[in-house]
C-alpha positions in Angstrom: -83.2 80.6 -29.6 -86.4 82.0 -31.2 -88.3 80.6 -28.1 -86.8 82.5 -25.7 -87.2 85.8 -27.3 -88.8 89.0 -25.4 -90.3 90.7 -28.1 -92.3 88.8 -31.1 -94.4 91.5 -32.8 -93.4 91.8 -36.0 -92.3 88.6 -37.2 -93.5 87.0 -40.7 -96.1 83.5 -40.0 -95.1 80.8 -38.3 -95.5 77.2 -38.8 -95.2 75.0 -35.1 -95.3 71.6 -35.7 -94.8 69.0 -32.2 -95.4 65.4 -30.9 -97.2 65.2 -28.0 -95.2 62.9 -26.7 -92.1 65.2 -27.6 -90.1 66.5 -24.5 -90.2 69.4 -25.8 -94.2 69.8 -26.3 -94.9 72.3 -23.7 -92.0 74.6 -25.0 -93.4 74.8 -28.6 -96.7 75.1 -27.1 -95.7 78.2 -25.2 -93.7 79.5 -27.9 -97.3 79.3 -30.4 -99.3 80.8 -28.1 -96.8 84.3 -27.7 -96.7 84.0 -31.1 -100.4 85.0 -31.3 -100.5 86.7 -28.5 -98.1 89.3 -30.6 -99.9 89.0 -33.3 -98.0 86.9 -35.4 -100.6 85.1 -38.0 -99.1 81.1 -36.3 -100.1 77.5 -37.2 -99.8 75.1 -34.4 -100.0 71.6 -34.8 -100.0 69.0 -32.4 -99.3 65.2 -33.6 -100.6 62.3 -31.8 -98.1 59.6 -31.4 -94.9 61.5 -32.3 -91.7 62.0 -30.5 -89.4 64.2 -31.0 -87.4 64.2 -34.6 -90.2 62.0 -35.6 -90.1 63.5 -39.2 -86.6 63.1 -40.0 -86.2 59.8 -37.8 -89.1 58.3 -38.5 -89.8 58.9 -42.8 -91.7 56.1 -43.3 -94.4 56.4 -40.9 -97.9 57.3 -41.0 -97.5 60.4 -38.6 -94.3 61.9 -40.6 -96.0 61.1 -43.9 -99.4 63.1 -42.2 -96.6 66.0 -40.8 -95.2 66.4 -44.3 -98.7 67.2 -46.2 -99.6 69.5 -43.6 -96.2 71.1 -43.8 -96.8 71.5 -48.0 -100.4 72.3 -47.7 -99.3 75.1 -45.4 -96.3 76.4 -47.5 -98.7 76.5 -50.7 -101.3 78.4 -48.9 -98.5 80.9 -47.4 -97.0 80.6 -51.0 -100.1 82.6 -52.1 -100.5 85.4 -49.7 -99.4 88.7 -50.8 
């Protein structure tokens, strides 16, 4: 589990994407912030309203359909980094 590794330096940018009303909220949190902390270039994103799974359990709704753009807009940005 990615999480619950020692060492994070080196690894390419991550993308963190959570509900705050997720159980596991605090866990991605933490996970974000060693990410920086190692110097790993991270996006965090915290989502109002969502549980967890919302984007595959929950398609249709405003905050899945909000999670997905920021998901593309961040892929095309990475997309373009060399």
């Amino acid at each position: 589990m990615p999480a619950r590794a020692t060492d994070l330096t080196g690894l390419p940018p991550a993308f963190v994407m959570v509900g705050n009303i997720d159980g596991l909220l605090d866990v991605d949190i933490d996970y974000a912030r060693r990410l920086i902390a190692a110097g790993v270039p991270t996006d965090l994103h915290v989502l109002a309203g969502a549980p967890h799974a919302f984007d595959s359990l929950m398609r249709d709704t405003a905050v899945a359909q909000r999670a997905q753009r920021i998901l593309e807009d961040w892929l095309a940005d990475t997309s373009t980094v060399s």
